[in-house]
N, C-alpha and C positions, 0 to 999 in steps of 0.2 A: 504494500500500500504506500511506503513513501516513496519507492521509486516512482511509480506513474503521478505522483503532485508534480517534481521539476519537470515532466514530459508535458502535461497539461500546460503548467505554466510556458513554458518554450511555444508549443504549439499556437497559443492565443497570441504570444508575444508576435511569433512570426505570420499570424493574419493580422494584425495591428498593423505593425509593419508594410504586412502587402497593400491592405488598404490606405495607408499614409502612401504609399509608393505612387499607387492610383492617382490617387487625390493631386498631389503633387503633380503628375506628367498630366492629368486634366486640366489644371491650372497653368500649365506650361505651355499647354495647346489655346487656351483662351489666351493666354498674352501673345501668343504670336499672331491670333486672328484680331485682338484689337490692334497691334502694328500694323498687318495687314489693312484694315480697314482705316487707321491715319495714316499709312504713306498713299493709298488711294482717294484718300479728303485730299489730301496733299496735293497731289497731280490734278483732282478735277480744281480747286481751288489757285492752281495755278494756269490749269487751262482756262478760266473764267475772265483771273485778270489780264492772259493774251488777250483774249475778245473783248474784253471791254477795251483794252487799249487799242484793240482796232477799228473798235466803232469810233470810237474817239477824234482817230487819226481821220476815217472818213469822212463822220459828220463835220469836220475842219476842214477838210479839204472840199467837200460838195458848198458846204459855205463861200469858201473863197472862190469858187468857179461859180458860184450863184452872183454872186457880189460883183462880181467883178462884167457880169452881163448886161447892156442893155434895155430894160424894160421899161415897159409902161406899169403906171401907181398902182392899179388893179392885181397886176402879175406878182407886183415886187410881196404887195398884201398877199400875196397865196402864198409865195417864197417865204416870206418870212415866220410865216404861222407854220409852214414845215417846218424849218430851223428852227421855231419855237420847240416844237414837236419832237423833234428829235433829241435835238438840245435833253429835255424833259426827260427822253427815255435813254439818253448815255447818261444822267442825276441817276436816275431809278436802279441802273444796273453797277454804278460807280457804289450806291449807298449798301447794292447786294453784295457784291464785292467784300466791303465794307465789313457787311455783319458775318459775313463765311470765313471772314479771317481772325472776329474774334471768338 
């Protein structure tokens, strides 16, 4: 009878153990998938602010080749409520930007 107590005891110890092991490399599998999942926030969050920067560059540059044209009062009024427009929507995607990076 006292030998099978230390047997008993060892036994339990070494499913504690196994289950600490478990536990452990599951844990070790979530933190590579939260990595996983911020270095891919990362990249879309970097892809965001290419496009914003490139709306940017265009809405600037379609401005200055608006500006720079010819028109009658009426036209320049359409022109402008664009530029308003757009203007408004590189704010809107500048402010997303914005909240995605903090």
């Amino acid at each position: 009878m006292s030998t099978k107590y230390p047997i008993d005891i060892h036994v339990r110890t070494e499913q504690k153990i196994d289950a600490l092991t478990k536990l452990v490399e599951k844990m070790m599998a979530d933190l590579d998938q939260i990595k996983t999942d911020e270095d891919t926030e990362s990249a879309d969050i970097t892809a965001l602010a290419t496009a914003v920067t490139t709306l940017i560059a265009s809405v600037n540059s379609l401005k200055a080749q608006l500006t720079s044209l010819p028109v009658s009062p009426a036209n320049q009024a359409k022109i402008d409520a664009i530029a308003a427009e757009a203007e408004a929507n590189v704010a809107t995607a500048q402010a997303a930007l914005t909240a995605a990076q903090a």
